[in-house]
PyMOL CGO cylinders between C-alpha atoms (Angstrom):
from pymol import cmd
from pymol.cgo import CYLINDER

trace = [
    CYLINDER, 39.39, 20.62, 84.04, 40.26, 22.57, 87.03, 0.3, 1, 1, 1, 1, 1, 1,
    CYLINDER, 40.26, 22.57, 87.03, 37.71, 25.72, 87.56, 0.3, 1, 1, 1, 1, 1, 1,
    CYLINDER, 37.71, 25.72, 87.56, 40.08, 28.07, 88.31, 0.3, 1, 1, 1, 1, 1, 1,
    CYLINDER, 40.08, 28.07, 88.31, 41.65, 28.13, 84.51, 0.3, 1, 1, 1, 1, 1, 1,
    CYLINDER, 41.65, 28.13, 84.51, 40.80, 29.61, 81.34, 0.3, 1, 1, 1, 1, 1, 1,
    CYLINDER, 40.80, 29.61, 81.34, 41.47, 26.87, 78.48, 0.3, 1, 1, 1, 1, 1, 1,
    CYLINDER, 41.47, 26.87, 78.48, 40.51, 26.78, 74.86, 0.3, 1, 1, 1, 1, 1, 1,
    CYLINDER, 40.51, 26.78, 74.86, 38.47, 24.01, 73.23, 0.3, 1, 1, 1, 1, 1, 1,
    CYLINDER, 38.47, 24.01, 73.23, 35.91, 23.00, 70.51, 0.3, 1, 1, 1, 1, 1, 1,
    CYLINDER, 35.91, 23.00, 70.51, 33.14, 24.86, 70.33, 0.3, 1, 1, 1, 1, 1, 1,
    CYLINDER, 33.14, 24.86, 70.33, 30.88, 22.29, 69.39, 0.3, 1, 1, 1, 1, 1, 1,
    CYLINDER, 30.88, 22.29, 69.39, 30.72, 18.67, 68.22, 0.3, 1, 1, 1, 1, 1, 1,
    CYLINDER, 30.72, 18.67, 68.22, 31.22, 17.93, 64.66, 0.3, 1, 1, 1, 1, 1, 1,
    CYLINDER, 31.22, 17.93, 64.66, 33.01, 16.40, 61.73, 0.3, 1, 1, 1, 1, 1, 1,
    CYLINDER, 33.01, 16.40, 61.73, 34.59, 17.44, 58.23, 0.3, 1, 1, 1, 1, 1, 1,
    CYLINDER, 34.59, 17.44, 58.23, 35.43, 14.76, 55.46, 0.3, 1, 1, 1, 1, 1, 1,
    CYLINDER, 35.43, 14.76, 55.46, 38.54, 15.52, 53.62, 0.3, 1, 1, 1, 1, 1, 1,
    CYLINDER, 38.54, 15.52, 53.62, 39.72, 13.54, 50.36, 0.3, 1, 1, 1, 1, 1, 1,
    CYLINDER, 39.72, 13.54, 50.36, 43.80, 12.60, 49.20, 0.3, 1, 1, 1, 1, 1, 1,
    CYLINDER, 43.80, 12.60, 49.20, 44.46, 10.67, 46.42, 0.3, 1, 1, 1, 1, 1, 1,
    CYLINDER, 44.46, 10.67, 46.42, 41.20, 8.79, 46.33, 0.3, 1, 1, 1, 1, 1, 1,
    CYLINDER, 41.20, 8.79, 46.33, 41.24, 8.19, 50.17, 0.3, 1, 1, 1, 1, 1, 1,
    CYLINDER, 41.24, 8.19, 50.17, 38.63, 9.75, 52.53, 0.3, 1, 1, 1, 1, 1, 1,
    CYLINDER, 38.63, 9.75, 52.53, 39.59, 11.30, 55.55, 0.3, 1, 1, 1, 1, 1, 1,
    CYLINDER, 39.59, 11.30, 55.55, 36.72, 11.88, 58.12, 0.3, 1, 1, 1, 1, 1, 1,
    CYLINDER, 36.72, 11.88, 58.12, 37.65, 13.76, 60.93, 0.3, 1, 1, 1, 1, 1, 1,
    CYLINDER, 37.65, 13.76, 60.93, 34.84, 13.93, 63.97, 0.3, 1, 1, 1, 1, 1, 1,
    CYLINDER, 34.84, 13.93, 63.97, 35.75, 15.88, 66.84, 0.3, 1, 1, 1, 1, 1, 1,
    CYLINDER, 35.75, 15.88, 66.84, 34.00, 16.35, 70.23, 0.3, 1, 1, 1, 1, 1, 1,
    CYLINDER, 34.00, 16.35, 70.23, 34.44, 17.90, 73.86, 0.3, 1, 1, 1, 1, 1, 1,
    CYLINDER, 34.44, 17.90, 73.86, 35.22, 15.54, 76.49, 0.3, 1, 1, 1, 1, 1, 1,
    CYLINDER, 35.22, 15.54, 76.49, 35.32, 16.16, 80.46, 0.3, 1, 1, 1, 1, 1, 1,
    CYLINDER, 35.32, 16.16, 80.46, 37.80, 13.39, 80.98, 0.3, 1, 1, 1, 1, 1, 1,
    CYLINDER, 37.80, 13.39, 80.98, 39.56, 10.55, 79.06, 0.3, 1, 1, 1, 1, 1, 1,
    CYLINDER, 39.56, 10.55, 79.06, 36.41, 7.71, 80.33, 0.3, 1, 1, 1, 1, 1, 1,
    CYLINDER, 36.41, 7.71, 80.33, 34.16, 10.67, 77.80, 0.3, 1, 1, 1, 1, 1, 1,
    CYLINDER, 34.16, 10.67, 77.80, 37.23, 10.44, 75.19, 0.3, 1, 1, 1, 1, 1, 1,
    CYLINDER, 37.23, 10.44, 75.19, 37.24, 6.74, 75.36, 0.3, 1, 1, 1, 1, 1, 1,
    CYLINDER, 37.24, 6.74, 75.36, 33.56, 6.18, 75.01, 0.3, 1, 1, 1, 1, 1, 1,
    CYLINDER, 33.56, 6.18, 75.01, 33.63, 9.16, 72.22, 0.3, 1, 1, 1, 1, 1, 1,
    CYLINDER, 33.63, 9.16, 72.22, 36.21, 7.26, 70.66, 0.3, 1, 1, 1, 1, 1, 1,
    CYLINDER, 36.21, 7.26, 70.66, 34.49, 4.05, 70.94, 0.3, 1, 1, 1, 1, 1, 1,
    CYLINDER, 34.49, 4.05, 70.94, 30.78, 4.98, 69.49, 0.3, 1, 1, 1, 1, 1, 1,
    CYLINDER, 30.78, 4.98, 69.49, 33.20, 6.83, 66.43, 0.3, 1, 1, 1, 1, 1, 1,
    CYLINDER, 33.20, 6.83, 66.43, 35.03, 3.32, 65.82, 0.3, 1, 1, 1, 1, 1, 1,
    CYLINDER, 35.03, 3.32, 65.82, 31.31, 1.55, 65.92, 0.3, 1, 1, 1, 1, 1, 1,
    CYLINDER, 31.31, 1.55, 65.92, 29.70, 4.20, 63.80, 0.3, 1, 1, 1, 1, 1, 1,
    CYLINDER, 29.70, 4.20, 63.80, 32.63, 3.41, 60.72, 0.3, 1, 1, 1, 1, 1, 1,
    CYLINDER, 32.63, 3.41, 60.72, 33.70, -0.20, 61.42, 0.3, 1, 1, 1, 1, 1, 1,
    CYLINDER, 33.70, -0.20, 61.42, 34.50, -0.93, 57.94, 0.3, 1, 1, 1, 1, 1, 1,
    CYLINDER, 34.50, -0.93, 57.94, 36.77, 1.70, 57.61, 0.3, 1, 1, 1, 1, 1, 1,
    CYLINDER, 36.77, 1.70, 57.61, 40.39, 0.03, 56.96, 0.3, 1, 1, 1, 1, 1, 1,
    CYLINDER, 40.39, 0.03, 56.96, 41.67, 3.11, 60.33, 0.3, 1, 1, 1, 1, 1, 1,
    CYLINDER, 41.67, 3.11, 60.33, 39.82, 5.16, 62.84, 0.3, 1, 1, 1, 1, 1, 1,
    CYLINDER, 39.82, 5.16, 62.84, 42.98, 6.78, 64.27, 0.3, 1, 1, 1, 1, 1, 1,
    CYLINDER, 42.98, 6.78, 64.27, 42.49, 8.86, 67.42, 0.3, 1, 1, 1, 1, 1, 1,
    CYLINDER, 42.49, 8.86, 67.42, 44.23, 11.48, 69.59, 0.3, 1, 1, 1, 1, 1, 1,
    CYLINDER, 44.23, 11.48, 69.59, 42.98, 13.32, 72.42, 0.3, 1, 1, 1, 1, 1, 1,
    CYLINDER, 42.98, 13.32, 72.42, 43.76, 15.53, 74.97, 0.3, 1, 1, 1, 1, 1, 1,
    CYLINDER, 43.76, 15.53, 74.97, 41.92, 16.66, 78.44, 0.3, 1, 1, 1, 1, 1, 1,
    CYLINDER, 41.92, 16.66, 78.44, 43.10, 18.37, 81.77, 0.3, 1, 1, 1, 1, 1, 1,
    CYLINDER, 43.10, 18.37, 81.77, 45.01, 20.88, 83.13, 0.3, 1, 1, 1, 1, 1, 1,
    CYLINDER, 45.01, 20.88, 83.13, 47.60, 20.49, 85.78, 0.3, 1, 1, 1, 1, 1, 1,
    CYLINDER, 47.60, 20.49, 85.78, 47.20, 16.90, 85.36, 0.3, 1, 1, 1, 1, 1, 1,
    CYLINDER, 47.20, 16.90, 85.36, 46.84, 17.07, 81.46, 0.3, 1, 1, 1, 1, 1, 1,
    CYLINDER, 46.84, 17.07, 81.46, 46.35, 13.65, 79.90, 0.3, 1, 1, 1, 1, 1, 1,
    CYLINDER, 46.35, 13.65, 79.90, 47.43, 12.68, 76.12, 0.3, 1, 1, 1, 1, 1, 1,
    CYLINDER, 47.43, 12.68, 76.12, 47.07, 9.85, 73.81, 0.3, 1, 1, 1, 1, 1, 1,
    CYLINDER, 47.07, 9.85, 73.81, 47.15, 9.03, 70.46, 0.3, 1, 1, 1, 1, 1, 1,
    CYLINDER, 47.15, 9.03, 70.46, 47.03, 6.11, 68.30, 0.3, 1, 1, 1, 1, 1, 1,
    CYLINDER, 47.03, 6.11, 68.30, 47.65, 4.89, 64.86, 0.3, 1, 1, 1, 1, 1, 1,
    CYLINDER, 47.65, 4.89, 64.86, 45.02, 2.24, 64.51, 0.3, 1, 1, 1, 1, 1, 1,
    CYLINDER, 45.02, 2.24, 64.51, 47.42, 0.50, 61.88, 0.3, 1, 1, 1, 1, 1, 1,
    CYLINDER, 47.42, 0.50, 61.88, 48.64, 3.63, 59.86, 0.3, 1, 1, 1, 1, 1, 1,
    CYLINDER, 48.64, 3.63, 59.86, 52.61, 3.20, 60.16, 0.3, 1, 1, 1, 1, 1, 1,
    CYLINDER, 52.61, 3.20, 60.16, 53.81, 4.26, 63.39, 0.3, 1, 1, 1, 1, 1, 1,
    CYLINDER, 53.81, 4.26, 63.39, 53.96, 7.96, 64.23, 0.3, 1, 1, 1, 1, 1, 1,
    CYLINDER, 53.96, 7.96, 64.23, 52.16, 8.60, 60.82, 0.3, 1, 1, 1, 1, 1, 1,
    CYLINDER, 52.16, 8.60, 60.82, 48.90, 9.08, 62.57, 0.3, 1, 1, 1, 1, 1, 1,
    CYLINDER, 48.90, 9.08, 62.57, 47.94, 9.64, 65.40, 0.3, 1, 1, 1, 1, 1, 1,
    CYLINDER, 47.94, 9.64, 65.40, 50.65, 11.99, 66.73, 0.3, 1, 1, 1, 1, 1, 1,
    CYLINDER, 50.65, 11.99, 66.73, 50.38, 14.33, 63.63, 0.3, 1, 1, 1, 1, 1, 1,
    CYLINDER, 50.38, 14.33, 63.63, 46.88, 14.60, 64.97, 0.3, 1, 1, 1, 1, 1, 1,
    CYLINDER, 46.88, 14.60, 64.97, 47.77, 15.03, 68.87, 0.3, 1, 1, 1, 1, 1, 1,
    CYLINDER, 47.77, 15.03, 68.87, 50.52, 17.73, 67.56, 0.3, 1, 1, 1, 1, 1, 1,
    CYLINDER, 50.52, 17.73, 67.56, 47.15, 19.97, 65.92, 0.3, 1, 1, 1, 1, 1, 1,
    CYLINDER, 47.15, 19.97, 65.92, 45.32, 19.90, 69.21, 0.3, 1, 1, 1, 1, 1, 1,
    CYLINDER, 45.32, 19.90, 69.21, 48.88, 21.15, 70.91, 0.3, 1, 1, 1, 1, 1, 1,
    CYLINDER, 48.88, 21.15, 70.91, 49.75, 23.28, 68.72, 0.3, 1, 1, 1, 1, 1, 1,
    CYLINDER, 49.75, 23.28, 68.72, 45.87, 25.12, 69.27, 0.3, 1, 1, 1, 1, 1, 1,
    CYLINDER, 45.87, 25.12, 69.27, 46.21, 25.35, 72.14, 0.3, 1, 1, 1, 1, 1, 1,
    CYLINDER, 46.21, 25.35, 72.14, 43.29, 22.59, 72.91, 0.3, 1, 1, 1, 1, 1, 1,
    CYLINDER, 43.29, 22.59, 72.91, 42.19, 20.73, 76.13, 0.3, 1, 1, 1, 1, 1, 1,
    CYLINDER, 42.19, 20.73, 76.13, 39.21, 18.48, 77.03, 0.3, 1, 1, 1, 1, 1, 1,
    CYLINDER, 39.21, 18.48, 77.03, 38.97, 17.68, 72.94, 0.3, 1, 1, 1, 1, 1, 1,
    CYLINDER, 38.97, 17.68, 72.94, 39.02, 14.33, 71.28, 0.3, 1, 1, 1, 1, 1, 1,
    CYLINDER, 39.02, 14.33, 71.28, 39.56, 13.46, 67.71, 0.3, 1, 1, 1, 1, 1, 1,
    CYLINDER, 39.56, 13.46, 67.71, 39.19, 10.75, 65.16, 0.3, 1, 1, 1, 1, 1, 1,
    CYLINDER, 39.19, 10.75, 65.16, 39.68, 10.52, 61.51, 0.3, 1, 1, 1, 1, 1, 1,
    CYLINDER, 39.68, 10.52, 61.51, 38.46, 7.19, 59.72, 0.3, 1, 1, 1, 1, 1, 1,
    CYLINDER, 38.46, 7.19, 59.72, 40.24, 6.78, 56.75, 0.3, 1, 1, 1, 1, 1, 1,
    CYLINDER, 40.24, 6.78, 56.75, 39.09, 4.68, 54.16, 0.3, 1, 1, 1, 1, 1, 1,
    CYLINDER, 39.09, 4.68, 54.16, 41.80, 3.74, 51.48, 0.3, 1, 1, 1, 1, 1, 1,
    CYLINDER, 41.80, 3.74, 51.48, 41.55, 4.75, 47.86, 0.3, 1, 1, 1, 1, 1, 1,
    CYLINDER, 41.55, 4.75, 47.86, 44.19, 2.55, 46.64, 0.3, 1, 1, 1, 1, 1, 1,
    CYLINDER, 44.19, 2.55, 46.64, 47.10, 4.87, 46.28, 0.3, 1, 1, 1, 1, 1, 1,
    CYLINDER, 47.10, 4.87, 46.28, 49.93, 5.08, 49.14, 0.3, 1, 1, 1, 1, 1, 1,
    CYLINDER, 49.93, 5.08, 49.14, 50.47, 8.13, 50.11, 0.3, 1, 1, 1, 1, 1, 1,
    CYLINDER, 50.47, 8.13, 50.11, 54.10, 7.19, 52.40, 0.3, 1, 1, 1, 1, 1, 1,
    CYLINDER, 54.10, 7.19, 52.40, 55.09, 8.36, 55.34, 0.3, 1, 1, 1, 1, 1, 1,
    CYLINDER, 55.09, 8.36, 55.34, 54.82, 11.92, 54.87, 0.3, 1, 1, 1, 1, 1, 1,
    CYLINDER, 54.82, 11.92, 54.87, 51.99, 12.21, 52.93, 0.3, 1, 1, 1, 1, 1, 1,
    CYLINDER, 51.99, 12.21, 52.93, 50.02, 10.42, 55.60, 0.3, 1, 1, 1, 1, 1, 1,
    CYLINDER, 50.02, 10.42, 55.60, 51.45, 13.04, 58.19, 0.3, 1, 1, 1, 1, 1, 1,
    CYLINDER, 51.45, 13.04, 58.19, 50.09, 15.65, 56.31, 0.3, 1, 1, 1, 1, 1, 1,
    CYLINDER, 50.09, 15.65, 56.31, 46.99, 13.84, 55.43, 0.3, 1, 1, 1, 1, 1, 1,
    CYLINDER, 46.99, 13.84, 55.43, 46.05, 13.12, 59.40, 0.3, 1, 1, 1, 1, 1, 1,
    CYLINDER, 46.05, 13.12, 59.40, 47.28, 16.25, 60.69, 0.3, 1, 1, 1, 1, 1, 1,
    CYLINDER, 47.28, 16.25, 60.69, 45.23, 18.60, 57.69, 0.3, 1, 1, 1, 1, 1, 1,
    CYLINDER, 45.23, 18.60, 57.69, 41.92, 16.22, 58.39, 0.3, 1, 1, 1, 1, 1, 1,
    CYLINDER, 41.92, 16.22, 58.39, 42.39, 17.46, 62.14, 0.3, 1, 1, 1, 1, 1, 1,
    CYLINDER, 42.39, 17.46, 62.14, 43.21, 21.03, 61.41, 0.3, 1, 1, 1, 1, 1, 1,
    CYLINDER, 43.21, 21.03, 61.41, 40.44, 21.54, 58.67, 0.3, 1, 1, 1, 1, 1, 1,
    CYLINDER, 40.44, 21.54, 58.67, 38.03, 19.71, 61.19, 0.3, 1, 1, 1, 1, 1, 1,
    CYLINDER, 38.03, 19.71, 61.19, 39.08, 22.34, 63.40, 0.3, 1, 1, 1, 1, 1, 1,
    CYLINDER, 39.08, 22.34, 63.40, 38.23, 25.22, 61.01, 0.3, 1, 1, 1, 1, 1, 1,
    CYLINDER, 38.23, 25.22, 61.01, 34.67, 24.31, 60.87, 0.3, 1, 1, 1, 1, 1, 1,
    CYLINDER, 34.67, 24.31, 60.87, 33.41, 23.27, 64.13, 0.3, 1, 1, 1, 1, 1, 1,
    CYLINDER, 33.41, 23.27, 64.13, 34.83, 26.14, 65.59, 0.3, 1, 1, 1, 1, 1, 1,
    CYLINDER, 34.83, 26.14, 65.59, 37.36, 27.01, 68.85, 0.3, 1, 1, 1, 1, 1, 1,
    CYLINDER, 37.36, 27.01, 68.85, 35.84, 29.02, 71.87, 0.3, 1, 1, 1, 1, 1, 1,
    CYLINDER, 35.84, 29.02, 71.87, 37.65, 29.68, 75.14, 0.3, 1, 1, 1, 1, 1, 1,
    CYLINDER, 37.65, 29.68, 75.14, 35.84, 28.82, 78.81, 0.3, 1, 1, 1, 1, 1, 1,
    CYLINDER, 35.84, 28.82, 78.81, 36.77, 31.66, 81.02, 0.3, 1, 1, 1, 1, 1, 1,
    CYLINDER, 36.77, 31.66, 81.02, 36.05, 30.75, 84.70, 0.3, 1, 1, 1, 1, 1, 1,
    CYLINDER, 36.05, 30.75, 84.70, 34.01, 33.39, 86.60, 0.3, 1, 1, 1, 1, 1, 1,
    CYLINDER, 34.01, 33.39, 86.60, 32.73, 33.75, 89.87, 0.3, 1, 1, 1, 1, 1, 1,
    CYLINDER, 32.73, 33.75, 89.87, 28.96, 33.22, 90.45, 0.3, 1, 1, 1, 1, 1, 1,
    CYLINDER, 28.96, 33.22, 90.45, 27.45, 36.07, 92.52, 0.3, 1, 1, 1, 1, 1, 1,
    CYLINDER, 27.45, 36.07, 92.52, 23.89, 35.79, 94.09, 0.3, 1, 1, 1, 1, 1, 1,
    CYLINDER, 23.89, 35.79, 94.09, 22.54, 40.11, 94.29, 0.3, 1, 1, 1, 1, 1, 1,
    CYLINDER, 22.54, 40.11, 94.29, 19.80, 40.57, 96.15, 0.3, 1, 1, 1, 1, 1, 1,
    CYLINDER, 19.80, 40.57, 96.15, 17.70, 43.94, 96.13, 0.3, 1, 1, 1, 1, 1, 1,
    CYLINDER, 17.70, 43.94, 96.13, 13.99, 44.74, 96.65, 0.3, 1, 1, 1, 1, 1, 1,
    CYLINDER, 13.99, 44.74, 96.65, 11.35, 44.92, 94.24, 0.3, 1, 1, 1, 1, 1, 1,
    CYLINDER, 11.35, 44.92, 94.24, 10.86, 48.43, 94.09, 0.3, 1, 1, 1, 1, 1, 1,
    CYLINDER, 10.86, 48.43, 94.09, 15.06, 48.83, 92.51, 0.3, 1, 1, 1, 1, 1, 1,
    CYLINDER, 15.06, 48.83, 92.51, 14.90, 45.32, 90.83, 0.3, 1, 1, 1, 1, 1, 1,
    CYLINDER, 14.90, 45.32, 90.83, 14.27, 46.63, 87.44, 0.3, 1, 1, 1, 1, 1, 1,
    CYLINDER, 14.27, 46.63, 87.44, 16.85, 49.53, 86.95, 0.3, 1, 1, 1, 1, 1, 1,
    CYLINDER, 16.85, 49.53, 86.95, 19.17, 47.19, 89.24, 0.3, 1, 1, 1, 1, 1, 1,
    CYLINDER, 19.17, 47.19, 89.24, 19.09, 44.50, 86.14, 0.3, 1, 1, 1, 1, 1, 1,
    CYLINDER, 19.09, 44.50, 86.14, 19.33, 46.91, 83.45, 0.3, 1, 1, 1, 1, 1, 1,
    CYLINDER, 19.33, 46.91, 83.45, 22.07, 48.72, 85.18, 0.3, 1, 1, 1, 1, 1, 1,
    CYLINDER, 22.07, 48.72, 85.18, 23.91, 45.15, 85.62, 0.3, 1, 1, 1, 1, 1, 1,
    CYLINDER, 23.91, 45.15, 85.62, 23.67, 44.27, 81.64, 0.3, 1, 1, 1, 1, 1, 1,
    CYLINDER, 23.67, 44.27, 81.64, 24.25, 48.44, 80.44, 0.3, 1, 1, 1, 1, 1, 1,
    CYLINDER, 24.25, 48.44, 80.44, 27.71, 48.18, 82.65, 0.3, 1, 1, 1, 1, 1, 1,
    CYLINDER, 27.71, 48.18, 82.65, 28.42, 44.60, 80.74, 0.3, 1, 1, 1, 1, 1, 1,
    CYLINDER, 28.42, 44.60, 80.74, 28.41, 41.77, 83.73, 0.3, 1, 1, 1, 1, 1, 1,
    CYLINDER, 28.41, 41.77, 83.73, 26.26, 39.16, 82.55, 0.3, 1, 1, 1, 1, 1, 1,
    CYLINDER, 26.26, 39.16, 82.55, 23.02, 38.13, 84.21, 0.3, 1, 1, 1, 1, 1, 1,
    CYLINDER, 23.02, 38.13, 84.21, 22.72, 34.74, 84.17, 0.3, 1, 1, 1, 1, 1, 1,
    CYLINDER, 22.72, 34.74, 84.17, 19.12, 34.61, 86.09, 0.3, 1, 1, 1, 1, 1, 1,
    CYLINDER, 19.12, 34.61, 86.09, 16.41, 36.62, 87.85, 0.3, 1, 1, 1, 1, 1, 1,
    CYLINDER, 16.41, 36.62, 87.85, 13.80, 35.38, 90.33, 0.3, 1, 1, 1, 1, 1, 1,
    CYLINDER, 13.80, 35.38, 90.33, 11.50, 36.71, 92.40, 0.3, 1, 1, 1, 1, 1, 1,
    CYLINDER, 11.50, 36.71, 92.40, 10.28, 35.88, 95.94, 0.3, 1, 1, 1, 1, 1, 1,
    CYLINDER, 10.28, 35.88, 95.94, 8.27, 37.65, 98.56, 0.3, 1, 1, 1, 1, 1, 1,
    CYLINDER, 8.27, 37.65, 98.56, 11.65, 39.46, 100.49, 0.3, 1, 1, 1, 1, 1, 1,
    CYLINDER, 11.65, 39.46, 100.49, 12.55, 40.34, 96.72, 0.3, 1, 1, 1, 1, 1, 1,
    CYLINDER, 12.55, 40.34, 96.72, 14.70, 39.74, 93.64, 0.3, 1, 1, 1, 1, 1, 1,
    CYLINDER, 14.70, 39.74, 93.64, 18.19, 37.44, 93.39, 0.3, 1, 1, 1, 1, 1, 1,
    CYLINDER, 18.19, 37.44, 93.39, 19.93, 37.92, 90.19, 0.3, 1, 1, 1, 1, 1, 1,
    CYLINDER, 19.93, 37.92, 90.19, 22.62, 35.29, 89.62, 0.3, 1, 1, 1, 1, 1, 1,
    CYLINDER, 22.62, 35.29, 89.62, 25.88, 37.33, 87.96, 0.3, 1, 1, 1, 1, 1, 1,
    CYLINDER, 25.88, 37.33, 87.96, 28.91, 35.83, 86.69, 0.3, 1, 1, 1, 1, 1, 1,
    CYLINDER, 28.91, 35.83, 86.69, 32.01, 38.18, 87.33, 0.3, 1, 1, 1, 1, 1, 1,
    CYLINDER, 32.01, 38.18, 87.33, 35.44, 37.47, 86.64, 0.3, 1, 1, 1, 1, 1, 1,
    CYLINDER, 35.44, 37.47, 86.64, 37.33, 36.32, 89.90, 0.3, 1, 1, 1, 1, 1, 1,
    CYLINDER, 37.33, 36.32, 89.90, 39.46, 39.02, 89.80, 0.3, 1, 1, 1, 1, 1, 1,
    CYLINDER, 39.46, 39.02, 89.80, 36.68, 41.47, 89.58, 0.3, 1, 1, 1, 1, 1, 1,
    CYLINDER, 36.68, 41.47, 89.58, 34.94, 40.10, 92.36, 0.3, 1, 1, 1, 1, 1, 1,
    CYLINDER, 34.94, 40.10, 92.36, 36.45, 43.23, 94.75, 0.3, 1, 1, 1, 1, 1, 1,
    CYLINDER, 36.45, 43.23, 94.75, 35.31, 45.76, 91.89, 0.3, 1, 1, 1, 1, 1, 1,
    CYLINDER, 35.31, 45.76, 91.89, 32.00, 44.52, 91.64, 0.3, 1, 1, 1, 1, 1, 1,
    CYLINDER, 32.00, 44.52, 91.64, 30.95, 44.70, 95.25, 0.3, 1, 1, 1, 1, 1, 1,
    CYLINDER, 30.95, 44.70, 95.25, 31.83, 48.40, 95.25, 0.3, 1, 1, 1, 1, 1, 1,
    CYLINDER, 31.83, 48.40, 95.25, 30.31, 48.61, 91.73, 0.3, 1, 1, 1, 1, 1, 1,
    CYLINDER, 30.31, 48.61, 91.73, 27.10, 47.41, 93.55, 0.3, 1, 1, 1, 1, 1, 1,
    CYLINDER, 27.10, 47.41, 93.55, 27.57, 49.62, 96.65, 0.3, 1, 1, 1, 1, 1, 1,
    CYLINDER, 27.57, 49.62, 96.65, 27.81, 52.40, 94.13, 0.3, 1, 1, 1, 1, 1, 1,
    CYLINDER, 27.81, 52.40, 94.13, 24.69, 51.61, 91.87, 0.3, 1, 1, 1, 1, 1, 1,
    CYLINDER, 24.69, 51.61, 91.87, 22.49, 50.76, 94.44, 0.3, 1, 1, 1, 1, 1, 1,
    CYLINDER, 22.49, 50.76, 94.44, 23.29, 53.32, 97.47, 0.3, 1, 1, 1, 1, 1, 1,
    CYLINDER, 23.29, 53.32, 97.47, 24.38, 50.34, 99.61, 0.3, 1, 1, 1, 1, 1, 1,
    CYLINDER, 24.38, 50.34, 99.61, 20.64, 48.66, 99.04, 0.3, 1, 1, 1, 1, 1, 1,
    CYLINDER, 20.64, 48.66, 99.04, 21.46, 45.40, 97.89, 0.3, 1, 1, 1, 1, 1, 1,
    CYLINDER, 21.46, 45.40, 97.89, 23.88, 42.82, 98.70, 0.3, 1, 1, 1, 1, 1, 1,
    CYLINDER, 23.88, 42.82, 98.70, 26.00, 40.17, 96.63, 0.3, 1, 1, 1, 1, 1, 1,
    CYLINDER, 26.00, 40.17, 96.63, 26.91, 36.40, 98.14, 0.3, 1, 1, 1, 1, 1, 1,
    CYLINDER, 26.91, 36.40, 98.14, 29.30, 34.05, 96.52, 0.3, 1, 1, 1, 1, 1, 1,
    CYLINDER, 29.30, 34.05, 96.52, 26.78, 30.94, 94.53, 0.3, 1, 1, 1, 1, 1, 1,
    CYLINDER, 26.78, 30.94, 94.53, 29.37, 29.30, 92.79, 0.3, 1, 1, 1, 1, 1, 1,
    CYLINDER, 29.37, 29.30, 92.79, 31.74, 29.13, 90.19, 0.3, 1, 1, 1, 1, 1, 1,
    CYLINDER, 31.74, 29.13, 90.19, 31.59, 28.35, 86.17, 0.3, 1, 1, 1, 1, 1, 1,
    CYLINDER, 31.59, 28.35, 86.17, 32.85, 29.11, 82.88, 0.3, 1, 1, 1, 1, 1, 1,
    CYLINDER, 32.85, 29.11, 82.88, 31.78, 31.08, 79.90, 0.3, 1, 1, 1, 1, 1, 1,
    CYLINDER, 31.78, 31.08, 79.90, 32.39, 30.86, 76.69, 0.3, 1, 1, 1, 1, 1, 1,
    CYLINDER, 32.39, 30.86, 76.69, 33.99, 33.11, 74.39, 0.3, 1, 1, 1, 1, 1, 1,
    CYLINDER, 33.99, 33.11, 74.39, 34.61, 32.54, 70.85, 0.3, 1, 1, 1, 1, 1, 1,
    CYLINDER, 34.61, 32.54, 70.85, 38.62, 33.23, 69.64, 0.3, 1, 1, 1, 1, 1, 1,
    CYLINDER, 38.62, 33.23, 69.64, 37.64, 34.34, 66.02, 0.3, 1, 1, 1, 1, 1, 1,
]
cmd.load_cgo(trace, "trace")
């Protein structure tokens, strides 16, 4: 995933058992950097539940060079897997994998029923682990003396730009800040303001944050 692009994604690892008609649907999802991680994640589910009758899978990861599959592991074809990749579209959802096992009660459910069955074990899944959005910031380093290092830090969190970390050396403080890239210009004065032109801010970086969507 491209660092200059806000995306949405799971918040955490996790799974959620559903049940239709006597059959269990286990849905585990997890964040993946790249389709090798949703491969191997996909992999270790499929070892985990071997003697399920399906472990049918979808994922999706990237940006500009956004990558999807899906497959049906044996559930009729398009019954499965694409009812699941259609949930993660339909979030909104990148860098996030997803399997659901099913093991068969011994009722068909047809087509439709296993659309709905695949795509509600995804969606429920969903529900419970959680959805946050990574919003990429710019890492700032902001250096200042000891004597203005204190107020300097409060005055940073009071004014809402988050302080990742503060250490201390013998010339004097660095506090690590992330700041949204286009507030990069705004913070400098910010800074210049605050601080009577006393300390100094150098680009260190860039990451994301995470923000949760409800």
């Amino acid at each position: 995933m491209s660092d200059q692009h806000r995306y949405l994604t799971v918040k955490r690892p996790g799974r959620h058992e559903t049940e239709v008609k006597k059959s269990r649907f286990i849905c585990s999802l997890a964040r993946v950097a790249d389709e090798e991680e949703a491969q191997a994640f996909i992999a270790a589910v499929r070892k985990e539940f071997w003697d399920a009758r399906h472990n049918c899978t979808a994922f999706v990861v990237g940006d500009e060079q956004r990558r999807e599959r899906s497959s049906d592991d044996g559930e009729p074809a398009g019954t499965a897997g694409v009812p699941m990749l259609e949930v993660l579209r339909r979030r909104g959802l990148t860098d996030t994998a997803a399997v659901v096992t099913r093991y068969f009660g011994g009722v068909l459910l047809g087509a439709g029923g296993l659309v709905r069955a695949y795509g509600s074990a995804v969606s429920e899944a969903l529900d419970q682990v959680g959805i946050v959005e990574r919003r990429p910031v710019a890492l700032l380093a902001v250096t200042v003396d000891h004597a203005r290092a204190g107020r300097l830090e409060n005055d940073l969190r009071a004014a809402g730009h988050a302080v990742r970390e503060v250490s201390y050396d013998a010339a004097g403080a660095r506090i690590e800040v992330g700041v949204p890239e286009p507030g990069t210009a705004a913070f400098h004065t910010w800074l210049a303001e605050a601080t009577g032109g006393t300390a100094t801010a150098h680009p260190a970086g860039r990451t994301h944050v995470e923000v949760d969507t409800a």
